[in-house]
PAPA-934233 format. One record per atom (N, C-alpha, C): residue in three letters; z, x, y. Coordinates in steps of 0.05 Angstrom, whole numbers, plus 5000, padded with zeros to 4 digits. Each point is the difference from the previous one (the first is absolute). Layout:
N
ALAZXY
...
//
This chain:
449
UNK502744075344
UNK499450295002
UNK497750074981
UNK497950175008
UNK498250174980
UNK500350004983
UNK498650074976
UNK501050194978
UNK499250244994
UNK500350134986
UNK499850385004
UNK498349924970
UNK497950214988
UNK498349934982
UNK500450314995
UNK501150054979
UNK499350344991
UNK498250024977
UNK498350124988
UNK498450124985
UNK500750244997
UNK500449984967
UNK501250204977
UNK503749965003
UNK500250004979
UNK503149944989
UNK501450314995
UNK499050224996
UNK501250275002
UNK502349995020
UNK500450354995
UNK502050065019
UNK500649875031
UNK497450095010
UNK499949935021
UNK499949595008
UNK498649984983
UNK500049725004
UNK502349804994
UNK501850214983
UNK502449774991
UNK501650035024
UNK500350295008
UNK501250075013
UNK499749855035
UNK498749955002
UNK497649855031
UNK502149734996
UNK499249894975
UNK500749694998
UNK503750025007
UNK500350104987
UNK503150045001
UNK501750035027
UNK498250155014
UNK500850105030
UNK499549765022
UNK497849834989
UNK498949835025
UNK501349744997
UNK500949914970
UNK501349814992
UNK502750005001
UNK501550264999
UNK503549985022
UNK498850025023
UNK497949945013
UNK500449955030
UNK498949694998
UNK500449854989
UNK499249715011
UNK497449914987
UNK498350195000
UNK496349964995
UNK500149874975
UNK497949804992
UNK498449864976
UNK498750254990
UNK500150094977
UNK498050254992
UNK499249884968
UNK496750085007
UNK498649924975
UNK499050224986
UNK501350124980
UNK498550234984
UNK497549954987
UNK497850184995
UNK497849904983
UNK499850244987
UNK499849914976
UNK499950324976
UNK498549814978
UNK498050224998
UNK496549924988
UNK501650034963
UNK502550175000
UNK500450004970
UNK502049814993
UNK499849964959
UNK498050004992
UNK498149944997
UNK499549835021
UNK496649864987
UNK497950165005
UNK500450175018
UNK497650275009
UNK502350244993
UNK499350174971
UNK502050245012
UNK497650254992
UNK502950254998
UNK499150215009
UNK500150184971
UNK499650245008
UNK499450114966
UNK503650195004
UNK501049995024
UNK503550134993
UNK501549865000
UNK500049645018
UNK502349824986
UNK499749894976
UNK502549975000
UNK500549884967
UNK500949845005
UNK501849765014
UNK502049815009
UNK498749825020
UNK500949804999
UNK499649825019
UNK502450055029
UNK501450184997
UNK502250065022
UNK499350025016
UNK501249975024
UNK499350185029
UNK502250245002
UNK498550105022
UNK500450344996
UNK500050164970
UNK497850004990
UNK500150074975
UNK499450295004
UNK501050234987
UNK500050265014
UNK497950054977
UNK498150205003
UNK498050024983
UNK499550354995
UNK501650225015
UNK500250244997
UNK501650084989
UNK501450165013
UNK503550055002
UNK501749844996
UNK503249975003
UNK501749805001
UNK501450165023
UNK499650145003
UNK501350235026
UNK499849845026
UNK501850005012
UNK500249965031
UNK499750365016
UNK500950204991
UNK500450234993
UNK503150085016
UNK500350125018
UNK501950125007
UNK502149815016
UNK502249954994
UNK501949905005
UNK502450055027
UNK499150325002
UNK501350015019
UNK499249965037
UNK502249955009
UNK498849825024
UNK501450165020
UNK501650244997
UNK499550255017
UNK498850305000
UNK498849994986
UNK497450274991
UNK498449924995
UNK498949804997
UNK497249894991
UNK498849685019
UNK497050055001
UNK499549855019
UNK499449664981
UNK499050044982
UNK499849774979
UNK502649835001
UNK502050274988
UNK503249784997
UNK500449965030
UNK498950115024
UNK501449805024
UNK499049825001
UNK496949984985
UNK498949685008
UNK501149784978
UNK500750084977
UNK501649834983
UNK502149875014
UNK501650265023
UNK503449885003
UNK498749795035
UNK497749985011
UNK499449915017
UNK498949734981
UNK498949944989
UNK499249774989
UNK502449864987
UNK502150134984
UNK502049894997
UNK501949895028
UNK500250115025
UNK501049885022
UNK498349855009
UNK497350014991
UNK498349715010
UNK499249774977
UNK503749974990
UNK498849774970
UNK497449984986
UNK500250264985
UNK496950004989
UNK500849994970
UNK497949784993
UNK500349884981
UNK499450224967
UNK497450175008
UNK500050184991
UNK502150214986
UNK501850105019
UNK501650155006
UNK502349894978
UNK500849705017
UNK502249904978
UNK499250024971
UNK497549914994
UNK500149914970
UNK499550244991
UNK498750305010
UNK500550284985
UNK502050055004
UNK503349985013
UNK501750084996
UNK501249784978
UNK499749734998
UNK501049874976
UNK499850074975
UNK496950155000
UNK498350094973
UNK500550314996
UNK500450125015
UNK500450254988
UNK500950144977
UNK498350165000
UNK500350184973
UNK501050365010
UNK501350134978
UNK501250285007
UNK497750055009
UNK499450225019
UNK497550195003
UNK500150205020
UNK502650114998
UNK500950235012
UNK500949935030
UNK498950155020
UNK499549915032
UNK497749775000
UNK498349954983
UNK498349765010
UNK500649774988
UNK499349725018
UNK500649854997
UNK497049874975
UNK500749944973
UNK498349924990
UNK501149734983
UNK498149784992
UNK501249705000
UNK498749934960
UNK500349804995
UNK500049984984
UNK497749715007
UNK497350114994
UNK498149905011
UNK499749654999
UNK500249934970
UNK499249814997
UNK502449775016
UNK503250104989
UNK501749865012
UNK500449915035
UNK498950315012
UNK498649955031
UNK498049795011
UNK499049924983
UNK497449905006
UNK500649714992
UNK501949914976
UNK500549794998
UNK501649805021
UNK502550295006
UNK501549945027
UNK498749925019
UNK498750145013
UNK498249995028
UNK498849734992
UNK498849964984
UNK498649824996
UNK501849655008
UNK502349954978
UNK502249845000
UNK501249975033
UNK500750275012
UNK501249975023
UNK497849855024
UNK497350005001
UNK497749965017
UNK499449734990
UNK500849964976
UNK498649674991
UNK502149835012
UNK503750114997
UNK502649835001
UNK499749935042
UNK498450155016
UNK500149945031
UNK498449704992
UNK500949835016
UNK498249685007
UNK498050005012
UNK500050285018
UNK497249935023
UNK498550334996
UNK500350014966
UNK497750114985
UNK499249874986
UNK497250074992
UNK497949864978
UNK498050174989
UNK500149984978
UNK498250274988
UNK497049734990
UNK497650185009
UNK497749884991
UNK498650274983
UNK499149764975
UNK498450164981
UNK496650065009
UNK499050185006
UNK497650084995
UNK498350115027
UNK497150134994
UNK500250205025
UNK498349905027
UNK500450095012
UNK499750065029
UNK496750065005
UNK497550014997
UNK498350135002
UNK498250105028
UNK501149875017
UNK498449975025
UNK503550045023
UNK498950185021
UNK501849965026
UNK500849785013
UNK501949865008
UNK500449725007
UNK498950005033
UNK499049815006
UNK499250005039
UNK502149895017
UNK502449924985
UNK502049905012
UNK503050094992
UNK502549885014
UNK503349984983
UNK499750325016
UNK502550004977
UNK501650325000
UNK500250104970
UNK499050214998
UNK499350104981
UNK501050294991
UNK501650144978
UNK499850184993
UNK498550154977
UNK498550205005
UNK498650004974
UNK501550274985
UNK500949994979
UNK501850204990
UNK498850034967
UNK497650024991
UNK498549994983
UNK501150314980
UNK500250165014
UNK500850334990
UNK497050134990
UNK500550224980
UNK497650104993
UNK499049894979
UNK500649744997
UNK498249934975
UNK498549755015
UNK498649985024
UNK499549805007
UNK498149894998
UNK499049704990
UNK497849894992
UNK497250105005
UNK498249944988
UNK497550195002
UNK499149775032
UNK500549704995
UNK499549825017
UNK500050055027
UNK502850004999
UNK501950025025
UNK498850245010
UNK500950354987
UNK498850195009
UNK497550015024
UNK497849904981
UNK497549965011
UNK500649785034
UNK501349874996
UNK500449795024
UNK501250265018
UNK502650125002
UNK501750185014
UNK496750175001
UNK498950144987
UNK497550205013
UNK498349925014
UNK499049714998
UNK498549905016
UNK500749975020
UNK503149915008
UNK501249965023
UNK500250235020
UNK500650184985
UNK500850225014
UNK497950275007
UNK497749944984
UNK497450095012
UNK500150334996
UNK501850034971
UNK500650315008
UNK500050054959
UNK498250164992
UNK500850114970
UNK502749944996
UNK500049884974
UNK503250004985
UNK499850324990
UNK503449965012
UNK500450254991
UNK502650064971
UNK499850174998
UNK501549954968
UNK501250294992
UNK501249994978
UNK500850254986
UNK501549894977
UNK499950174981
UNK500350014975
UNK503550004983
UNK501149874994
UNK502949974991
UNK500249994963
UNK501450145001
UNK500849914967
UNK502149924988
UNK500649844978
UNK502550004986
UNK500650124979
UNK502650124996
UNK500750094973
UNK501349914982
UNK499750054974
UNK501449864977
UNK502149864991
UNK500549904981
UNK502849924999
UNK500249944972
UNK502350164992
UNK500950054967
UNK502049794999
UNK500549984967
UNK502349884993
UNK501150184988
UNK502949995006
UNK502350194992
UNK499550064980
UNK499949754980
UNK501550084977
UNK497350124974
UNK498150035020
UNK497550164978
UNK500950325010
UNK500950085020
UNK501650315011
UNK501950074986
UNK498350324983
UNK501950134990
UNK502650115012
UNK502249895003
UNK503350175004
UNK500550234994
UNK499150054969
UNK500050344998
UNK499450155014
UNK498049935022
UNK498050135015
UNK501049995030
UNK499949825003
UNK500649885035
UNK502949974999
UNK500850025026
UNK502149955006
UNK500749925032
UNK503149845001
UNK500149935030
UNK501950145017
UNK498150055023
UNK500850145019
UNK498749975034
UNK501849925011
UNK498150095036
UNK500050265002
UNK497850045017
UNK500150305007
UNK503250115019
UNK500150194987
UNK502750105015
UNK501549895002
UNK500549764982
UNK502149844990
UNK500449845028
UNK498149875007
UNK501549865026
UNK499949714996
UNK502649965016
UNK502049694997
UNK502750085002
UNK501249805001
UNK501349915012
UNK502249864972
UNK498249914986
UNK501749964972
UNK497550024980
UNK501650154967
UNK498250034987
UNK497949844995
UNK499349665002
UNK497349915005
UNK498250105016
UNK500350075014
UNK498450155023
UNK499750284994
UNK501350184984
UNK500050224999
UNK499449914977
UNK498549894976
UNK498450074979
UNK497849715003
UNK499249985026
UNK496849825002
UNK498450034997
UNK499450224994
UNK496750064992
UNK500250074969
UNK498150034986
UNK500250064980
UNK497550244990
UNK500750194993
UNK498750265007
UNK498450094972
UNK496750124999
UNK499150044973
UNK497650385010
UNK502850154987
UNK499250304999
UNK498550054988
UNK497950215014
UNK497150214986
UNK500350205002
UNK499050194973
UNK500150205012
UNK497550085012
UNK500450245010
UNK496750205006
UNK497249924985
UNK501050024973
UNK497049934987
UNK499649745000
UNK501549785001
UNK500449674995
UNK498949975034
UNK500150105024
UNK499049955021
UNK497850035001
UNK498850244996
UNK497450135005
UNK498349804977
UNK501249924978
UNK497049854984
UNK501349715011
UNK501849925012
UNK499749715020
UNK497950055020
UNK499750255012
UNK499549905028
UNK496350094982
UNK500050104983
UNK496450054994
UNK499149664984
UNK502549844994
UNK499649754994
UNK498749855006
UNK501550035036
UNK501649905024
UNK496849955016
UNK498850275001
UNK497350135008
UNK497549824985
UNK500750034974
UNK497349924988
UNK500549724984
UNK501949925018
UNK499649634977
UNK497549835025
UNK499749764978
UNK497249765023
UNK502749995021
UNK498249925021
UNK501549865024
UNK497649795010
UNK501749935016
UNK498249645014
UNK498650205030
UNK497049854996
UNK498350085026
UNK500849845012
UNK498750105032
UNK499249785014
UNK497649925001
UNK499949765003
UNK496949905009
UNK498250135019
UNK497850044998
UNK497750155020
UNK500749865024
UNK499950295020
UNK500549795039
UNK502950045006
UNK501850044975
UNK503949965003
UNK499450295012
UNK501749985026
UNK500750265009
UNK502450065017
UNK501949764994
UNK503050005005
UNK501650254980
UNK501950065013
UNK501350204997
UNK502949924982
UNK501150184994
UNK503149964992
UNK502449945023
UNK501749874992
UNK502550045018
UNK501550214994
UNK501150235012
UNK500850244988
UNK502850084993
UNK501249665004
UNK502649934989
UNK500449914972
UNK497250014998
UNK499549834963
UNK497850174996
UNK499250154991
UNK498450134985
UNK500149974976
UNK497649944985
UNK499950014969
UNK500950264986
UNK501950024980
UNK500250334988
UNK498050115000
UNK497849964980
UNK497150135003
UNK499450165021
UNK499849755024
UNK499150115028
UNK501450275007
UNK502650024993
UNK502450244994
UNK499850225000
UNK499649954970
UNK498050244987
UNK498750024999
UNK497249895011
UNK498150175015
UNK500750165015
UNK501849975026
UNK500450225011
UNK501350284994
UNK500749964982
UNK501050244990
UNK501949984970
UNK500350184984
UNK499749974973
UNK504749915009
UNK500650095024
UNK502950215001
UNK501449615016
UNK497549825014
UNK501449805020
UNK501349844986
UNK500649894980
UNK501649754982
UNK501650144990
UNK500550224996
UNK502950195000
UNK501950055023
UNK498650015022
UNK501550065029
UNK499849685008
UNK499349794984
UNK499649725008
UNK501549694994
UNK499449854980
UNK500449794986
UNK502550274969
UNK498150154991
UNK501250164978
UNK501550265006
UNK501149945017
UNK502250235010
UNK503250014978
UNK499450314999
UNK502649994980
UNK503050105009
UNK499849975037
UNK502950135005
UNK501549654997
UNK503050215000
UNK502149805007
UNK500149824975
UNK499150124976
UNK500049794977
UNK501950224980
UNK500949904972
UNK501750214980
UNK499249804979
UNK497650074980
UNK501649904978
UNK501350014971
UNK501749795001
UNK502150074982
UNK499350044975
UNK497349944990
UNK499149974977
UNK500650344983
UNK498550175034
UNK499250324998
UNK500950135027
UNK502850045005
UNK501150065027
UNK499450284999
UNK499050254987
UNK498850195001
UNK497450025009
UNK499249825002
UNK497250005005
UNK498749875028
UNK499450045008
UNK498849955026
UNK497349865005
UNK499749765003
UNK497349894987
UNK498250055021
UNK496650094990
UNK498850025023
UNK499049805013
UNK500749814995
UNK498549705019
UNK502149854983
UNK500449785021
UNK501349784987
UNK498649725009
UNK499549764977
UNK499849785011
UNK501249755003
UNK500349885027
UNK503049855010
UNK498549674993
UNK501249794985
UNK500349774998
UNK502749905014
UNK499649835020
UNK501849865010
UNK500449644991
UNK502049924999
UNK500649694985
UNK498149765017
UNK499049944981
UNK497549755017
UNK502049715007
UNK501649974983
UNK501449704996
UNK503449984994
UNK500849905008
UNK502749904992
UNK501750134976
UNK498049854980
UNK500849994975
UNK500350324987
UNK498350165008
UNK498650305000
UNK499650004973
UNK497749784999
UNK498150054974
UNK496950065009
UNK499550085027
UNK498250115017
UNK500550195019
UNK497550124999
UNK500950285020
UNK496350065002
UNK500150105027
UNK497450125016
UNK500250224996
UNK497450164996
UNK500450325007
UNK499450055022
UNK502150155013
UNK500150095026
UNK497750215013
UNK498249845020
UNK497450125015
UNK498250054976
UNK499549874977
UNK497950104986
UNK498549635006
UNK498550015021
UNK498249885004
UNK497050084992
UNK498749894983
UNK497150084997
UNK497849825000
UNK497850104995
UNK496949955004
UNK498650044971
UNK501750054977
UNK499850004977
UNK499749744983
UNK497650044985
UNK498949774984
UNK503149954980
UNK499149745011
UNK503149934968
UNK500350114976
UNK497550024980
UNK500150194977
UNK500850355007
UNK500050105019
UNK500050325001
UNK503050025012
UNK500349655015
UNK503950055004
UNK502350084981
UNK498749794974
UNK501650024978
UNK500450194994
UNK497250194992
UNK499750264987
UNK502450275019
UNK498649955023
UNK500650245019
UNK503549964999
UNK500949815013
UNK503049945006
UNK501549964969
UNK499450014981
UNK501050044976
UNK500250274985
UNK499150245021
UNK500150324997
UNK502949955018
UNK501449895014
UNK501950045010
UNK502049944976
UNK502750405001
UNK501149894972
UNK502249765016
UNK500949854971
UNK502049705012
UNK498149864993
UNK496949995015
UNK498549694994
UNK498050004989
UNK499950214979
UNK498249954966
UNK499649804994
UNK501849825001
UNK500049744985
UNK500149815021
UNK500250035022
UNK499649775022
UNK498949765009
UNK501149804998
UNK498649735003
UNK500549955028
UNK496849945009
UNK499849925031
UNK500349675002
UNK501350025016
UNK500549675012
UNK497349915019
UNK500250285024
UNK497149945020
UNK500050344995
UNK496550014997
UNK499250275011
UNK499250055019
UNK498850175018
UNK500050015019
UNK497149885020
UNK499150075020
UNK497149885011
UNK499850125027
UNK497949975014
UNK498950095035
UNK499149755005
UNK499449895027
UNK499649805014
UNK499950065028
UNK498249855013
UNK498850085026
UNK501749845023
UNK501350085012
UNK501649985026
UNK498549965023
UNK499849805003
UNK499249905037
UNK501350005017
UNK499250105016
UNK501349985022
UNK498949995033
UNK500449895028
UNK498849995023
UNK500550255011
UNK498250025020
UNK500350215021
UNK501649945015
UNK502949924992
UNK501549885030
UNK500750075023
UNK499450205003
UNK500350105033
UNK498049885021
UNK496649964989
UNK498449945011
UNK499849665005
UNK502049914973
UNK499349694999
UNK502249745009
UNK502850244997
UNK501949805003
UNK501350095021
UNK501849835020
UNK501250055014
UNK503450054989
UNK501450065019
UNK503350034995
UNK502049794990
UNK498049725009
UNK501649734980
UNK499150044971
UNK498150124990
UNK498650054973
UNK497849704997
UNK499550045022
UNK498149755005
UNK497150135006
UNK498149894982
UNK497149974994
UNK499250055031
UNK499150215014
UNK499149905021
UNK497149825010
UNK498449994981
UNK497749865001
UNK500749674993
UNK502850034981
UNK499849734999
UNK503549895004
UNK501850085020
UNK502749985007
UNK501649844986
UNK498149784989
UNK502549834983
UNK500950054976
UNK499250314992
UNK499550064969
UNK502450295004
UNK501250064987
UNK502050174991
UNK498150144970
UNK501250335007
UNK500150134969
UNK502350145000
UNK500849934969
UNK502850124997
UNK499450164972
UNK501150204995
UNK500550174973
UNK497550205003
UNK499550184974
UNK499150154988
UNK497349955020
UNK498949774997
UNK496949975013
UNK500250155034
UNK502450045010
UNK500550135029
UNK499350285005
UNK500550094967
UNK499850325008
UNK502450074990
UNK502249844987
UNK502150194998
UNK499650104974
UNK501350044987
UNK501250064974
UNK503050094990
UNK499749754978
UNK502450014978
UNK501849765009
UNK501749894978
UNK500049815003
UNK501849995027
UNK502250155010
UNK501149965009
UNK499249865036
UNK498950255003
UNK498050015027
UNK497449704994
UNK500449974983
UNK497249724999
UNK502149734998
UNK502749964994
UNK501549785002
UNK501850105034
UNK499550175011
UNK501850065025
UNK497549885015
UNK497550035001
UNK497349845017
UNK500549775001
UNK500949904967
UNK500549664991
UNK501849945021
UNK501950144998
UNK502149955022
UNK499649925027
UNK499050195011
UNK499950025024
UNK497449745006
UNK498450054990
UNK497649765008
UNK501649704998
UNK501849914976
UNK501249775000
UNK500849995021
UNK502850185008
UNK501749965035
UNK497449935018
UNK497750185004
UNK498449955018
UNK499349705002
UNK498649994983
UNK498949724998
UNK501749725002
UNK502450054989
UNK502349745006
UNK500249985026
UNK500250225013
UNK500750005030
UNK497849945012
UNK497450044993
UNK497249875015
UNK500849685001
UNK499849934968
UNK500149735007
UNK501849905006
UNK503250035006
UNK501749925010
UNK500150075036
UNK498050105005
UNK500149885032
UNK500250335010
UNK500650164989
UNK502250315007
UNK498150265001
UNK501250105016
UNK498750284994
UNK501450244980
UNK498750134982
UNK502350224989
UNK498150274999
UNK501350125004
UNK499550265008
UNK499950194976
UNK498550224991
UNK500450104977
UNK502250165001
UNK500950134980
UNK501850194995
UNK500050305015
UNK500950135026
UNK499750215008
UNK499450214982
UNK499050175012
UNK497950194985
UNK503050234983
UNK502349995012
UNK502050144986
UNK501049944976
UNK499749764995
UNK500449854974
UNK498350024982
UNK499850024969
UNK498850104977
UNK497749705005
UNK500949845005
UNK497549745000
UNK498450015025
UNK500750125022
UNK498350065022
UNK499150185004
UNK500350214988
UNK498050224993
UNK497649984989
UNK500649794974
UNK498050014977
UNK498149695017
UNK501249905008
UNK497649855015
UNK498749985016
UNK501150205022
UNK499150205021
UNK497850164988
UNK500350174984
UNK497850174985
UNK498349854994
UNK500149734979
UNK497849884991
UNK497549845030
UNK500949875009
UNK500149905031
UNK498850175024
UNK499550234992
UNK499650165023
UNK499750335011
UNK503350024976
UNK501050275008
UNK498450274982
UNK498749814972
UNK498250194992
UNK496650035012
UNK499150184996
UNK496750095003
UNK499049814987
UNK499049815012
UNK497549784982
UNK498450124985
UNK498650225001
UNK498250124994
UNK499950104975
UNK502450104991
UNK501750144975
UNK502049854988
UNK499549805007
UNK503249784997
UNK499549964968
UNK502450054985
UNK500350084973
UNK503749834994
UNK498949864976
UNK503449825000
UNK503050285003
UNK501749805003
UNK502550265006
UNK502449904991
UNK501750144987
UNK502249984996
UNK502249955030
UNK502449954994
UNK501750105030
UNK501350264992
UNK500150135025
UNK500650264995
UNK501150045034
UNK502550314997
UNK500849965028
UNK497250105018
UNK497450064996
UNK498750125008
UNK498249845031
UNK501149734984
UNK498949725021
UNK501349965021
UNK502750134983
UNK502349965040
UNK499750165019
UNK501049875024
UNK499750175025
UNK501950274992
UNK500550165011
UNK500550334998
UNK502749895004
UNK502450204997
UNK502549935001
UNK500550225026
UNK502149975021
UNK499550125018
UNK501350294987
UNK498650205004
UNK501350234988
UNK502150245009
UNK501249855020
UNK502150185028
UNK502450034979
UNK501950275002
UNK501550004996
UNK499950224968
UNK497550144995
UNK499950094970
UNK498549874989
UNK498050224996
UNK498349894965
UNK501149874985
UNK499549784984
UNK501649884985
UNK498050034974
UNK501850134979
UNK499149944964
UNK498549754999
UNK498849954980
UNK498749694988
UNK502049915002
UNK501649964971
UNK501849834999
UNK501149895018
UNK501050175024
UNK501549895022
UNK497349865019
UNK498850075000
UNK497049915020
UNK500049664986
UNK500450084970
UNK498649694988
UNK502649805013
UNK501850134992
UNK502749845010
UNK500949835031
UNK498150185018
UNK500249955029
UNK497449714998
UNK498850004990
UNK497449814994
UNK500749724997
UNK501349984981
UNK501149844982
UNK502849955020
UNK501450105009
UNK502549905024
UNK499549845019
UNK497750175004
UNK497949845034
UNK498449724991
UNK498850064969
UNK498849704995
UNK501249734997
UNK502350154981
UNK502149825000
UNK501749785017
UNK500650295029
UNK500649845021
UNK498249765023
UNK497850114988
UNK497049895017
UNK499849784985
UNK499850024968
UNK499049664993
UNK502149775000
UNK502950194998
UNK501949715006
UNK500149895030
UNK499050125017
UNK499049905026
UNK498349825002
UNK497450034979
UNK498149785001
UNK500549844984
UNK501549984979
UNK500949804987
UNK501949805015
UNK501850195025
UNK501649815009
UNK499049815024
UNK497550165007
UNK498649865029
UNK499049724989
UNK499450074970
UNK498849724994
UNK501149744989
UNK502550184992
UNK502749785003
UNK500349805026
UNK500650195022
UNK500449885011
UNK497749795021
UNK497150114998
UNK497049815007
UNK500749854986
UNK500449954981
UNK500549784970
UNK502449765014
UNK502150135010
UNK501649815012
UNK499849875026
//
């Protein structure tokens, strides 16, 4: 039999290998690190998460994210398992304990026999095999240039950032305290996951004139990629208005603290637990474009982290990504060059979840190419056939801009019988997808037999 060749070890790529290798397939990973790395990994791991640790929302009947979580978990996703092994409190979302994730994923993908991980990169498109290229947004300057040349079309791009990450034990206690908003969970780990650092009125307003006037990182002359508007830098924030990181990332409802239960803080800022051990923690949506010296300064007006020692500060980085409506077909196959697969982030999606559900789905594809079979994608009712539907087709080439999943990709729910609320609308979504993807999971049970 073939072997399946993926490029980039990320989400998507661990995730590819994992899927094509319980079906039978030889799969050869190639991940350029460390011997070529990047300026956000730090590890030699695969799936090394380099933003967030967030999967985000957990639930998998009101939310379109947690149905694609609870659909990748019914399609043995390897992903899936090792963030629910690794998890950490974090209210309704599902958030992992990064490094231990990454070691897992890693262990579980080396322990298959008919995997093989190869060290170093990829720089040129292959003219032959079967191929996935699952590179994400950090993808080689090499390779890049090969994918533009091929595809005869401007790389297109936009702008992503990461945010910080403190160590506990430089965070003043006097100051901060733990709490989810509106106390939610299920048991008190969960109802005190976040860890919360109050301002008042005047402590905001000289953050956000900070916030305004610290260096930040240009772009190079010619950069004219945009933001993803699911990650916005704070800065970018507050530019828009002095009032948006209060109604935003620094929102003060649904918090109390105990320090000053009379008092009502006007902004609050949320650190959620980075690791296991919770001698790390991220600040929640404070992604920036802020020079490392003006981070220190600026994020150390927050009271609690006066004294704060950063583990990682924060950074921006340019996100690639294809025009895939124009380039790829519905197998997620290269149409100029069919033997070639893209899977993850480089598709157009975004976040990790949606960029290891691509991984997914391209692995099934591809096992089933070379095992003789046909497989069909995931109907458009299901949270994974929506979002590949959209990338594939269902969006405007023209404006095609990466996307989260959202119910906005599904077909309409039939609406007979009464307007139906959200909640109940999201609920009818999520019933129908549910019932739809264990259908195609079972059809392929049984092609399989």
């Amino acid at each position: 039999m073939d072997e399946l060749h993926i490029v980039g070890g990320g989400m998507a790529g661990a995730e590819a290998a994992w899927q094509a290798a319980r079906q039978g397939v030889n799969v050869v990973i190639h991940e350029m690190r460390p011997d070529t790395g990047t300026f956000a990994h730090r590890t030699k791991y695969l799936a090394e998460m380099v933003c967030s640790n967030s999967f985000r929302s957990d639930d998998d009947e009101h939310n379109a994210v947690g149905l694609l979580h609870w659909e990748m978990r019914q399609a043995d996703g390897l992903i899936m398992q090792m963030a629910d092994a690794h998890a950490l409190p974090a209210g309704g979302a599902l958030a992992v304990d990064r490094d231990g994730f990454a070691r897992a994923v890693t262990e579980h993908l080396l322990a298959q026999p008919n995997i093989r991980l190869e060290r170093g990169e990829i720089a040129a498109l292959p003219d032959s095999g079967h191929w996935i290229i699952a590179t994400g947004p950090l993808t080689s300057t090499a390779l890049g240039q090969a994918i533009a040349a091929e595809t005869g079309a401007q790389a297109l791009a936009f702008f992503d950032a990461i945010a910080p990450i403190v160590y506990f034990d430089s965070i003043d206690m006097s100051k901060a305290w733990f709490q989810s908003r509106y106390d939610k969970g299920e048991t008190e780990e969960e109802r005190t996951a976040y860890l919360n650092c109050p301002l008042t009125r005047d402590e905001y307003e000289a953050f956000i004139d900070a916030l305004l006037a610290a260096d930040k990182t240009e772009f190079h002359e010619g950069e004219t990629a945009g933001y993803f508007d699911g990650c916005l830098p704070i800065e970018v924030m507050a530019e828009r208005g002095r009032e948006t990181l209060r109604h935003g990332p620094m929102k003060p409802v649904g918090l109390t603290n105990p320090n000053q239960p009379d008092i009502k803080p006007h902004a609050v800022v949320q650190l959620r637990r980075d690791n296991a051990l919770g001698t790390l923690y991220n600040i929640v949506g404070f992604q920036t474009k802020m020079k490392y010296g003006a981070q220190t300064s600026v994020f150390k007006m927050i009271p609690g982290l006066e004294n704060a020692s950063f583990a990682r500060l924060g950074g921006i980085h340019r996100n690639t990504f294809l025009n895939s409506p124009t380039l790829l077909d519905d197998q997620l196959r290269l149409r100029s060059r069919p033997h070639i697969r893209f899977a993850g982030q480089i598709t157009g999606v975004e976040g990790y979840v949606e960029s290891a559900a691509m991984g997914l789905l391209a692995g099934r594809l591809a096992a089933a190419q070379i095992k003789g079979q046909t497989l069909a994608p995931p109907p458009r009712e299901t949270a994974m056939g929506a979002l590949v539907h959209h990338i594939t087709g269902g969006a405007e080439a023209r404006t095609f801009q990466p996307m989260n999943v959202n119910f906005g990709l599904f077909p309409p729910i039939d609406a007979r019988g009464g307007r139906r609320g959200r909640r109940e609308r999201y609920q009818a979504y999520t019933d129908r997808a549910k019932a739809v993807f264990g259908d195609w999971l079972g059809q392929q049970a049984q092609d399989a037999a």
